[in-house]
Backbone as a chain_set.jsonl record, in Angstrom:
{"seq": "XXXXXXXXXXXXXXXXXXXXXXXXXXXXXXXXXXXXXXXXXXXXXXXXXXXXXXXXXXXXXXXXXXXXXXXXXXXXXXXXXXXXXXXXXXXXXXXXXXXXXXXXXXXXXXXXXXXXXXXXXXXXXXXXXXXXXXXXXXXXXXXXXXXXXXXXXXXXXXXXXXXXXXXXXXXXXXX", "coords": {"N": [[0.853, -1.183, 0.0], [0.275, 2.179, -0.412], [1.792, 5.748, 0.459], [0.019, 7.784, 0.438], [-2.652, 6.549, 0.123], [-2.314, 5.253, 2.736], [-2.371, 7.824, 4.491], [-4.616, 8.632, 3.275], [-6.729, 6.85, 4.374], [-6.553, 7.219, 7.358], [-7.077, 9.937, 7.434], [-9.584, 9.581, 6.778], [-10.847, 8.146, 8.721], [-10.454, 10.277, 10.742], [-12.591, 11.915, 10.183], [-14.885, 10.169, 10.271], [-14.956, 9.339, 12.759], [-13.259, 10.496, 15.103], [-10.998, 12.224, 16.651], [-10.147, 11.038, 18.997], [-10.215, 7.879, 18.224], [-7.854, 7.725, 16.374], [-5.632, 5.614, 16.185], [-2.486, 3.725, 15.798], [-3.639, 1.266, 15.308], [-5.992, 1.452, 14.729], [-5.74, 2.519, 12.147], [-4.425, 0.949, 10.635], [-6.242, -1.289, 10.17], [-8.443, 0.565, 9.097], [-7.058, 0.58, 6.504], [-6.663, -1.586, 5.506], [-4.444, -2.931, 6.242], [-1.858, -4.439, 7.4], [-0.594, -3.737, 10.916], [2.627, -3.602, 11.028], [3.295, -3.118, 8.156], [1.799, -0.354, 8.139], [3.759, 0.647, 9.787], [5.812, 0.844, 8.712], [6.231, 2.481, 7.14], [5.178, 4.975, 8.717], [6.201, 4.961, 11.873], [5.289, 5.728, 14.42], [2.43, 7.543, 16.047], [2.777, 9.885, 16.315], [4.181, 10.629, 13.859], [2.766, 9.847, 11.97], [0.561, 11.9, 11.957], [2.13, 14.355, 11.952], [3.07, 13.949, 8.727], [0.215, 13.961, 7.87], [-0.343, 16.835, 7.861], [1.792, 17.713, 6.813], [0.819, 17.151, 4.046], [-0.962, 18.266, 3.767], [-0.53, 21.067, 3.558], [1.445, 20.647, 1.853], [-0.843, 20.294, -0.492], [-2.23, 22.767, -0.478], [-0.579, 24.625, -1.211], [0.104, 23.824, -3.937], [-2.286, 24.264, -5.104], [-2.643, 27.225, -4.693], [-0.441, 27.36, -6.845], [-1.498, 26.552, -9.005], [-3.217, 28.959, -10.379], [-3.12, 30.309, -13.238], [-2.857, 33.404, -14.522], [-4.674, 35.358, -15.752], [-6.568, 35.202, -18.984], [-4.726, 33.317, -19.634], [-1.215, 32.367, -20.18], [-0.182, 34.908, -21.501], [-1.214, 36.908, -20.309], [-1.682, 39.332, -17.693], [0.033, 38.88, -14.602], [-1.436, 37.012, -11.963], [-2.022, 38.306, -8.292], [0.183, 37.41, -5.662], [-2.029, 37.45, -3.398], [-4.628, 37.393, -4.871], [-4.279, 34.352, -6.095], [-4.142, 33.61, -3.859], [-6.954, 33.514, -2.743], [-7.992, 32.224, -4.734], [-7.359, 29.904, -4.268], [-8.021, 29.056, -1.789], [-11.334, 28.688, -2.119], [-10.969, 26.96, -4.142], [-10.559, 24.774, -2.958], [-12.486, 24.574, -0.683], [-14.577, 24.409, -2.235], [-13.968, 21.352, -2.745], [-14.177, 20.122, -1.104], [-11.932, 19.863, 0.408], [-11.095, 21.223, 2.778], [-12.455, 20.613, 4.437], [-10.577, 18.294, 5.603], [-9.195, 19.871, 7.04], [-9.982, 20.63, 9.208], [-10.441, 18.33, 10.225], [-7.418, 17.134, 10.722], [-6.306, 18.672, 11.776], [-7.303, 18.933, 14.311], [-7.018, 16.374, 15.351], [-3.863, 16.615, 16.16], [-3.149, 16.744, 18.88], [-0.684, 17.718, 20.023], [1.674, 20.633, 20.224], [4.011, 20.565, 19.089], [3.258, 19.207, 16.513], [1.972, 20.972, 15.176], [3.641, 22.58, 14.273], [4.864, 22.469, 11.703], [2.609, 23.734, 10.024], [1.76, 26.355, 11.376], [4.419, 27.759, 10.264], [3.628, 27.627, 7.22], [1.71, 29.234, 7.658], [2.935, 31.101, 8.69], [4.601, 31.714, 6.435], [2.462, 31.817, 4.275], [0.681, 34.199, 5.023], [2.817, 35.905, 5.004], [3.476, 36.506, 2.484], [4.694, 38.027, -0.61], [3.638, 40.665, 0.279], [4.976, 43.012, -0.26], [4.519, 43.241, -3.384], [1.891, 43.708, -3.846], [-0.709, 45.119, -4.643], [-2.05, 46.814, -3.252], [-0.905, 46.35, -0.182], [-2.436, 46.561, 3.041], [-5.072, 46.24, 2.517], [-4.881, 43.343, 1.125], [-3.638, 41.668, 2.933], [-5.618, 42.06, 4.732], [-7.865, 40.555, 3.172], [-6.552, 38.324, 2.711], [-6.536, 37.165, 5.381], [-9.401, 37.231, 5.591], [-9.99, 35.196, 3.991], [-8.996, 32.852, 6.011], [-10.988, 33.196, 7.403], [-13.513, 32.028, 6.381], [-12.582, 29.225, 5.654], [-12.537, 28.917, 8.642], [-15.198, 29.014, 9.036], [-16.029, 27.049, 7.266], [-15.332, 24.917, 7.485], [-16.67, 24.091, 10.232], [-18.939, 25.0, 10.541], [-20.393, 23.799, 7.958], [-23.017, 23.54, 6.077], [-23.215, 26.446, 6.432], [-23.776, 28.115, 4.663], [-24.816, 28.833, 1.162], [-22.982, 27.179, -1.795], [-23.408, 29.296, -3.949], [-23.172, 31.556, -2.197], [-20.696, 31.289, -1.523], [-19.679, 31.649, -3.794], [-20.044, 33.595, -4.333], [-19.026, 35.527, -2.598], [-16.045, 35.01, -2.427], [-15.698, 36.22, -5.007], [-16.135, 38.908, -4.282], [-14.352, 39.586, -2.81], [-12.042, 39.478, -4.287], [-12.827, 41.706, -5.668], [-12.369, 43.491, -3.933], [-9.335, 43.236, -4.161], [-8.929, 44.874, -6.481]], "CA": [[0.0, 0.0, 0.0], [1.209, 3.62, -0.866], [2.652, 6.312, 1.332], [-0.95, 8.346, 0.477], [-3.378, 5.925, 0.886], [-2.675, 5.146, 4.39], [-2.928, 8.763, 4.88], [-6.346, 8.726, 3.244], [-7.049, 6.032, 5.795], [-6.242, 8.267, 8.967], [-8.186, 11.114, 7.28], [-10.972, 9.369, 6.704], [-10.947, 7.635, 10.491], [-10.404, 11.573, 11.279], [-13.323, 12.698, 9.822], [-15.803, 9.346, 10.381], [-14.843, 8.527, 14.227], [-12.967, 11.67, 15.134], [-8.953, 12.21, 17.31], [-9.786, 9.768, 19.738], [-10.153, 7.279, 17.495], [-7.133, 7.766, 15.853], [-4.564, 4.922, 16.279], [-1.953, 3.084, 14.564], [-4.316, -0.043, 14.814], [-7.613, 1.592, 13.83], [-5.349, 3.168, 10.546], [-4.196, 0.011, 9.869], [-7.562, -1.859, 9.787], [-9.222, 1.138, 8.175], [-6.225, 0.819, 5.508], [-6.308, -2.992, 5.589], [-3.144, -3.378, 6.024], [-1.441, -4.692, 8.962], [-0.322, -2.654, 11.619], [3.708, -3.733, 10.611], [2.678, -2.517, 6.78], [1.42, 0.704, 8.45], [4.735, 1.207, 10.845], [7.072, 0.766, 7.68], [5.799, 4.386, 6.446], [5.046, 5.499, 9.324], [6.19, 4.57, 13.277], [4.591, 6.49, 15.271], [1.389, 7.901, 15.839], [3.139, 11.308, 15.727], [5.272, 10.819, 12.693], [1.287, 10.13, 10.93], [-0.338, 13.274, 12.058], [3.351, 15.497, 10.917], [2.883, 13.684, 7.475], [-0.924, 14.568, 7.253], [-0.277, 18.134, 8.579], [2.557, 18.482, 5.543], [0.356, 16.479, 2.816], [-2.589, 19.561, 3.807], [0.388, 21.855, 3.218], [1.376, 20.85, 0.296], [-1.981, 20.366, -1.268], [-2.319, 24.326, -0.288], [0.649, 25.274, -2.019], [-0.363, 23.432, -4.992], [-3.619, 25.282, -5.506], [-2.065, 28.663, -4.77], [0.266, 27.656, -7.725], [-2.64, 26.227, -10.201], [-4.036, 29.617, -10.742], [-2.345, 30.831, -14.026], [-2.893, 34.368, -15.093], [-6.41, 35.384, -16.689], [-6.067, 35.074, -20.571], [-3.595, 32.803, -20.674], [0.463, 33.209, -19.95], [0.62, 35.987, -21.987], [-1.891, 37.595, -19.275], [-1.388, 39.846, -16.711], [0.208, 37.718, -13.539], [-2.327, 37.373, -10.679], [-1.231, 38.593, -7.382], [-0.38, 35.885, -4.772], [-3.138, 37.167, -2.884], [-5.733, 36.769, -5.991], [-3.951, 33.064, -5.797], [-4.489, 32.557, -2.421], [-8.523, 33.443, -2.898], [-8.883, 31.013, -5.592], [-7.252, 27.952, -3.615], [-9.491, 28.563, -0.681], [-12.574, 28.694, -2.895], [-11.13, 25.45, -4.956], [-10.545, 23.77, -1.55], [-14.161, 24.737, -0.438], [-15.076, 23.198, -3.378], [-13.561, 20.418, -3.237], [-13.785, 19.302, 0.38], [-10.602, 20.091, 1.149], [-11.062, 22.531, 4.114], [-12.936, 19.947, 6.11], [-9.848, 17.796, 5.932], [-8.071, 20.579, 7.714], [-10.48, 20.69, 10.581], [-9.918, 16.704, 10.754], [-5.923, 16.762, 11.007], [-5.64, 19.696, 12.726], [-7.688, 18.41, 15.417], [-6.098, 15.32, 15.908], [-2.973, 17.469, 16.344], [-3.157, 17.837, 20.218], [0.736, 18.409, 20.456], [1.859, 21.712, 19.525], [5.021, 20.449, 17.903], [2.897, 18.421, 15.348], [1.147, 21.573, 14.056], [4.569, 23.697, 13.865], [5.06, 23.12, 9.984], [1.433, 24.406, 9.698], [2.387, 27.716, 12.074], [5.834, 27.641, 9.323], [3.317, 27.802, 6.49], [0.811, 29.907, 7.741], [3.628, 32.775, 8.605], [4.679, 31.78, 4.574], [1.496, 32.298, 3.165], [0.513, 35.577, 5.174], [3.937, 37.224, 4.132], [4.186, 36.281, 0.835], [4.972, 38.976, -1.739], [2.64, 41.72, 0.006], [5.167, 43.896, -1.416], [4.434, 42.989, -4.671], [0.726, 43.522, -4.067], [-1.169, 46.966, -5.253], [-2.558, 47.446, -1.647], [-0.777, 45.596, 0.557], [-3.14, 46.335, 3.847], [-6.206, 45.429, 2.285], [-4.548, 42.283, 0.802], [-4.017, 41.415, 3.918], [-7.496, 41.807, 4.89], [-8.42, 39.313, 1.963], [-6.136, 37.039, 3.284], [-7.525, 37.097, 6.885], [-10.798, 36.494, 5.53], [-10.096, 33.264, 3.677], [-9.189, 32.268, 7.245], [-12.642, 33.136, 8.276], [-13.895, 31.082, 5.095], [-12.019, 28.254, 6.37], [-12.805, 28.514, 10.03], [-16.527, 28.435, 8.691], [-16.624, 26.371, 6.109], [-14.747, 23.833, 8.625], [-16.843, 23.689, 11.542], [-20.221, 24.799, 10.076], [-20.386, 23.671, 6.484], [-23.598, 24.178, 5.416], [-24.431, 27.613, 6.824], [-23.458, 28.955, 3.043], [-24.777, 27.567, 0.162], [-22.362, 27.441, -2.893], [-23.753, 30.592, -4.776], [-23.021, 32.156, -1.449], [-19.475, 31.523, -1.429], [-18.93, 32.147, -5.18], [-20.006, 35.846, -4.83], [-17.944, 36.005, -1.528], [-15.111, 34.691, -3.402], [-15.934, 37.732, -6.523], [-16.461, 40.253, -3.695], [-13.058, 39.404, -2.447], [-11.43, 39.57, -5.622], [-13.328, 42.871, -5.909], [-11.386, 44.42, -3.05], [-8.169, 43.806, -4.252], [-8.711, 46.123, -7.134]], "C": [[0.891, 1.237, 0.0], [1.379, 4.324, 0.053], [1.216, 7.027, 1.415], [-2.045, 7.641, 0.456], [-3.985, 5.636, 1.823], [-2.96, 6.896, 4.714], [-4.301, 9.198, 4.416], [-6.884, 7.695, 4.178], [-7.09, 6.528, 6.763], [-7.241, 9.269, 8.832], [-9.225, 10.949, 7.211], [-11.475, 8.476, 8.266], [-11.166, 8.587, 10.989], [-12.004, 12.013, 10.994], [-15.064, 11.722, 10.299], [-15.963, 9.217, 12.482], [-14.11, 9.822, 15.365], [-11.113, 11.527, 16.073], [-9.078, 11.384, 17.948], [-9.583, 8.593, 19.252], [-9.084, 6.706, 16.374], [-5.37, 7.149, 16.288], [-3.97, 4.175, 15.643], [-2.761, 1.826, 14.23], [-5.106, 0.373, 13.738], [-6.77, 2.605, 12.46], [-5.312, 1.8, 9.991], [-5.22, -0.666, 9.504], [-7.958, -0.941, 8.828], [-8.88, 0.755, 6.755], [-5.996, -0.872, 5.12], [-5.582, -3.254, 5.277], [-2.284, -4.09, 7.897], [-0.598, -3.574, 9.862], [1.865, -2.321, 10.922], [3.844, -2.939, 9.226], [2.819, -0.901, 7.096], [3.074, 1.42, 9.15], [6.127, 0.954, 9.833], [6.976, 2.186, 6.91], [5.624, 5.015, 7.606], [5.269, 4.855, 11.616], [5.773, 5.223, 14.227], [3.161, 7.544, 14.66], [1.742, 9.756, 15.372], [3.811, 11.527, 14.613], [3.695, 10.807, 11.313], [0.636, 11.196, 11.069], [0.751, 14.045, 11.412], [2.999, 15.471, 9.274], [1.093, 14.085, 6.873], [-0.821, 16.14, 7.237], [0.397, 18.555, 7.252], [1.796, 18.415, 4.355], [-1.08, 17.584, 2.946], [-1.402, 20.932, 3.387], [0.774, 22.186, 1.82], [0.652, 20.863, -0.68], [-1.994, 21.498, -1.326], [-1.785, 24.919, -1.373], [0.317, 24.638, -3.652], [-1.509, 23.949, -5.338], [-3.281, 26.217, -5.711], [-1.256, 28.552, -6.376], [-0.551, 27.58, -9.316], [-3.624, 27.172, -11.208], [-3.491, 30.624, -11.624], [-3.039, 32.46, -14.159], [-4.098, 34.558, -15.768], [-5.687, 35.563, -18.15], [-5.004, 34.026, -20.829], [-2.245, 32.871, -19.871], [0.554, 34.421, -20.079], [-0.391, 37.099, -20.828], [-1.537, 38.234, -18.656], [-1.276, 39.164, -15.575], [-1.4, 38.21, -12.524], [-1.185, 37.939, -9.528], [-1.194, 37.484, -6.667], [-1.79, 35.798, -4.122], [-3.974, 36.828, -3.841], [-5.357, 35.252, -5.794], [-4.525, 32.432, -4.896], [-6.126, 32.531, -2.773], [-8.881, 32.43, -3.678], [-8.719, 29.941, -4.758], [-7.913, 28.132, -2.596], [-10.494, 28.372, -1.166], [-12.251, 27.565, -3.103], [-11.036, 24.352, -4.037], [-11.835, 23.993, -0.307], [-14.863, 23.859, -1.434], [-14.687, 21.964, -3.05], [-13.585, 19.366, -2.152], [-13.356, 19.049, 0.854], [-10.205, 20.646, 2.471], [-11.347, 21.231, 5.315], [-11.818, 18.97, 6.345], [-8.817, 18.814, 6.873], [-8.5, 20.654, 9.432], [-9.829, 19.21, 11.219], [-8.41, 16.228, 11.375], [-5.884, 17.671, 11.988], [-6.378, 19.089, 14.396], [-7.238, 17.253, 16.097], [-4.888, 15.549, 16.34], [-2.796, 17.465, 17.813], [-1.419, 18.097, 20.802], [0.713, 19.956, 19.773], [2.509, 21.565, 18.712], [4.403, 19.896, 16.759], [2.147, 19.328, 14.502], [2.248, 22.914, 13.809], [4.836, 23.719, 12.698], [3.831, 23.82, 9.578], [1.583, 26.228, 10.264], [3.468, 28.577, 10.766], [4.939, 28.303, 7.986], [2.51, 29.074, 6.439], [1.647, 31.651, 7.533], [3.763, 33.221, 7.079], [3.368, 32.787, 4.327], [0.644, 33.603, 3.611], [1.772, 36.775, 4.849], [3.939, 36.926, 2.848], [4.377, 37.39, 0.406], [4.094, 40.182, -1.309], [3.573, 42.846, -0.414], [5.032, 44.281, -2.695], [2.723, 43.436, -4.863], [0.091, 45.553, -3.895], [-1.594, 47.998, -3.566], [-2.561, 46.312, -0.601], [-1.879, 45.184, 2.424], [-4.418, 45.649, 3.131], [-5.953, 43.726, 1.378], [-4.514, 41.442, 2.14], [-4.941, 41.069, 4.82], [-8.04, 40.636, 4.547], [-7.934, 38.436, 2.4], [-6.696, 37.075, 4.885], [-8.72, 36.626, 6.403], [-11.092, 35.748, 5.072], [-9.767, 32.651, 4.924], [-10.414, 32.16, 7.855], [-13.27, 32.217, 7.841], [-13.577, 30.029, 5.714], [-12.394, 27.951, 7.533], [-15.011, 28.122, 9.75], [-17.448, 27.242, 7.915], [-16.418, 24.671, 6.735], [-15.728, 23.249, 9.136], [-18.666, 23.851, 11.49], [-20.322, 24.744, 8.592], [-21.297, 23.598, 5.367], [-24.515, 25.459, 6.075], [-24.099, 28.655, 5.492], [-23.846, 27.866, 1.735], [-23.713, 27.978, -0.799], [-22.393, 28.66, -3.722], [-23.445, 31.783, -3.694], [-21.572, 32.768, -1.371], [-18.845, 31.589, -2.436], [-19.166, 34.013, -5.041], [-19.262, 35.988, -3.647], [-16.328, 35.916, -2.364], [-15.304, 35.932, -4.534], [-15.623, 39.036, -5.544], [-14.741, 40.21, -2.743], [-11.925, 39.919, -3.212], [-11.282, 40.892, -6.221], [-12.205, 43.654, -5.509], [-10.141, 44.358, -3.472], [-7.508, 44.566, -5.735], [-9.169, 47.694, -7.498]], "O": [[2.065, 1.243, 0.372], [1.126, 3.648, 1.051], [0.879, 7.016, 2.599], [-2.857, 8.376, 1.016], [-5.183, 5.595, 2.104], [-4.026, 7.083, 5.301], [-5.01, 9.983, 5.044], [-7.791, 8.187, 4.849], [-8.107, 6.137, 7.334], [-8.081, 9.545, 9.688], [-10.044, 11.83, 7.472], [-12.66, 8.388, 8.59], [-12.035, 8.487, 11.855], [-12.527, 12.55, 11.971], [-16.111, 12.31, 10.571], [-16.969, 9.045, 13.171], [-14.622, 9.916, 16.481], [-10.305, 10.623, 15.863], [-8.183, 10.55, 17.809], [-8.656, 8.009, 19.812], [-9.229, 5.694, 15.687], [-4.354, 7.789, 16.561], [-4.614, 3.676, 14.721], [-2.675, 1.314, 13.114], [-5.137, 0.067, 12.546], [-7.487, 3.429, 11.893], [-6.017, 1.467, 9.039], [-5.274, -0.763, 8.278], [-7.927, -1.345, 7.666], [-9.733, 0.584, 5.884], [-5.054, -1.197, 4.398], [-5.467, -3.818, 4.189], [-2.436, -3.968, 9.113], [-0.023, -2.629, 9.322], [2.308, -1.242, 10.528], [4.639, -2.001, 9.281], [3.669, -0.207, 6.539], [3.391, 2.592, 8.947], [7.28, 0.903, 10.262], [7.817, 2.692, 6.166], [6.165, 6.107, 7.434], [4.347, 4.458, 12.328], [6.439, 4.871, 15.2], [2.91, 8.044, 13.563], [1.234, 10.518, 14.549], [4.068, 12.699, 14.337], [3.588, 11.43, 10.257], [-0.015, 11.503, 10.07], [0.472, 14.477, 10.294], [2.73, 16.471, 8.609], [0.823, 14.411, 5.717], [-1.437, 16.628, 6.289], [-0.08, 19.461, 6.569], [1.892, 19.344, 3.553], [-2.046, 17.538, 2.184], [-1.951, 21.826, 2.743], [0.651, 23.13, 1.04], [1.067, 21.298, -1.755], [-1.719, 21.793, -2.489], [-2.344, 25.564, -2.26], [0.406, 25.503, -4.523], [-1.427, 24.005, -6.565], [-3.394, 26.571, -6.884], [-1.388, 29.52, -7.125], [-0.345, 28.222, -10.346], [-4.351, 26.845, -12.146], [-3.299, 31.746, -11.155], [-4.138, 32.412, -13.608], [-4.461, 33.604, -16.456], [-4.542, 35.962, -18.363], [-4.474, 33.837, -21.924], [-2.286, 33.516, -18.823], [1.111, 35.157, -19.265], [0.071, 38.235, -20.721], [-0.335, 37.979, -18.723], [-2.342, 38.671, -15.205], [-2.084, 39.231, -12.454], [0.034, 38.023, -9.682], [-2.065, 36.617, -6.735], [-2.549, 34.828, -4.112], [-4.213, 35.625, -3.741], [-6.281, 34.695, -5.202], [-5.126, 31.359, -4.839], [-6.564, 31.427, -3.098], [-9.892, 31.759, -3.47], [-9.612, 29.139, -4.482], [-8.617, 27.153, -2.347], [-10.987, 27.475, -0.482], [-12.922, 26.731, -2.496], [-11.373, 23.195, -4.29], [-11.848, 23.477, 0.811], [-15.541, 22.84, -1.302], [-15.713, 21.301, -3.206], [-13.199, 18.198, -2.188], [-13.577, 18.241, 1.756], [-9.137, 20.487, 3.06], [-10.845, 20.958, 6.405], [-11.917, 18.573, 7.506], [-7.749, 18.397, 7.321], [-7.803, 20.706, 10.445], [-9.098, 18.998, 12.187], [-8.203, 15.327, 12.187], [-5.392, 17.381, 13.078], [-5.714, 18.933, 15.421], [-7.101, 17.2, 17.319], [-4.526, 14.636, 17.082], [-2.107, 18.438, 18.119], [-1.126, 18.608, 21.883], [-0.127, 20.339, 18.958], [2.262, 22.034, 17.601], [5.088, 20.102, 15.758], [1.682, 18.973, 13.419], [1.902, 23.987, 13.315], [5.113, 24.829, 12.242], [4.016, 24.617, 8.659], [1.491, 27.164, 9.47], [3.301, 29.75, 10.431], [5.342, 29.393, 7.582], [2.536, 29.858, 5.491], [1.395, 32.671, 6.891], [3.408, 34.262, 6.525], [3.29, 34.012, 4.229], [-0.064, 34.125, 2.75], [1.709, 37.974, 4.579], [4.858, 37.441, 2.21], [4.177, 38.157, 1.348], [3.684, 40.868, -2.245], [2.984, 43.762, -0.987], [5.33, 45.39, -3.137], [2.298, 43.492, -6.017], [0.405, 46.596, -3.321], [-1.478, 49.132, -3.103], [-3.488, 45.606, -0.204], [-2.032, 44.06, 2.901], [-4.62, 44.447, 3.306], [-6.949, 43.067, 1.079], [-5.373, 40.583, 2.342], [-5.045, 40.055, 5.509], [-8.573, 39.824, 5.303], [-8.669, 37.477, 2.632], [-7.892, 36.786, 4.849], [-9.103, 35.536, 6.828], [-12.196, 35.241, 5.27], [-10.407, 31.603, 5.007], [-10.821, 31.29, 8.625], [-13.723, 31.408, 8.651], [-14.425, 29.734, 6.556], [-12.651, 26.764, 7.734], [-15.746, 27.249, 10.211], [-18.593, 26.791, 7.888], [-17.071, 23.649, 6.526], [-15.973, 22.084, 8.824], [-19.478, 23.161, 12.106], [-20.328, 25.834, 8.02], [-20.974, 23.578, 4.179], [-25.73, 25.589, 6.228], [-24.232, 29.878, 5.54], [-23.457, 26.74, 1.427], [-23.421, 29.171, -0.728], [-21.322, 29.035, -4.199], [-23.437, 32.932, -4.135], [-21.203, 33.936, -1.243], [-17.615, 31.608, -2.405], [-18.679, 35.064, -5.455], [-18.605, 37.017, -3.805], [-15.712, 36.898, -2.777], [-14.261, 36.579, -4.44], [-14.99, 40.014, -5.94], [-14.359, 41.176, -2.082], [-11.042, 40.665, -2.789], [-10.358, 41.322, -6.91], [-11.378, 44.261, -6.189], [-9.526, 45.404, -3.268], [-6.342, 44.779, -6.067], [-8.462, 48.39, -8.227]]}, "num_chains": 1, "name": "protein.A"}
């Protein structure tokens, strides 16, 4: 079995049964694999939450990068922030967010959510020099956190058409 697999196994234990629930047995069953199987990718229960924590990381960062330029290349670049707005939207979509509630919660060390802390500083400094109005970029980014903390924990108090014009009216502000 693959290195992402078993971590769709954990995430989906995370999300069905919730942190307590979350041990190298009950991965390995979920992942039907044997626990030995499971502890050859991963030995410890903390070395599986780090690796979900990075694999929500790098999914992130991969969205942020997915969002070429309107028109084309030859386009005018987006800004990171415009970036960042789309990958929260496409990870709203996509049912990505609620995996963040799921890991992060299983998390109860601090050290296991310090590459997330690492990223988070990343992706609130990025390039706001580069950006036309860096305070209100700022802003925009704060309020895909809100997005996130909502879309998390209450997930249908927005329907879809809700959070496409939030998403536009976002977009708005940063020109």
């Amino acid at each position: 079995m693959k290195r992402d697999e078993l971590l769709d196994a954990a995430e989906r234990l995370l999300a069905e049964r919730g942190a307590q629930a979350l041990t190298l047995a009950t991965v390995a069953q979920t992942a039907g694999v044997s626990k030995g199987g499971l502890l050859y990718h991963f030995n410890s229960k903390e070395v599986l939450i780090r690796a979900l924590v990075e694999r929500l990381i790098a999914d992130f960062d991969q969205l942020v990068g997915e969002h070429p330029p309107p028109g084309g290349p030859s386009g005018p670049p987006r800004t990171y922030t415009e970036r960042y707005v789309h990958a929260t939207f496409a990870a709203l979509r996509t049912g990505r967010l609620r995996r963040w509630a799921c890991v992060t919660g299983a998390a109860g060390d601090p050290d296991l959510l310090a590459p997330l802390r690492e990223a988070m500083a990343r992706w609130h400094s990025a390039e706001l020099a580069g950006e036309p109005d860096p305070a209100v970029s700022e802003v925009v980014r704060l309020a895909c956190e809100g997005v996130w903390e909502v879309a998390t924990h209450a997930p249908g108090l927005y329907s879809p058409q809700h959070y496409d014009d939030l998403e536009q009216r976002l977009l708005a502000m940063l020109h």
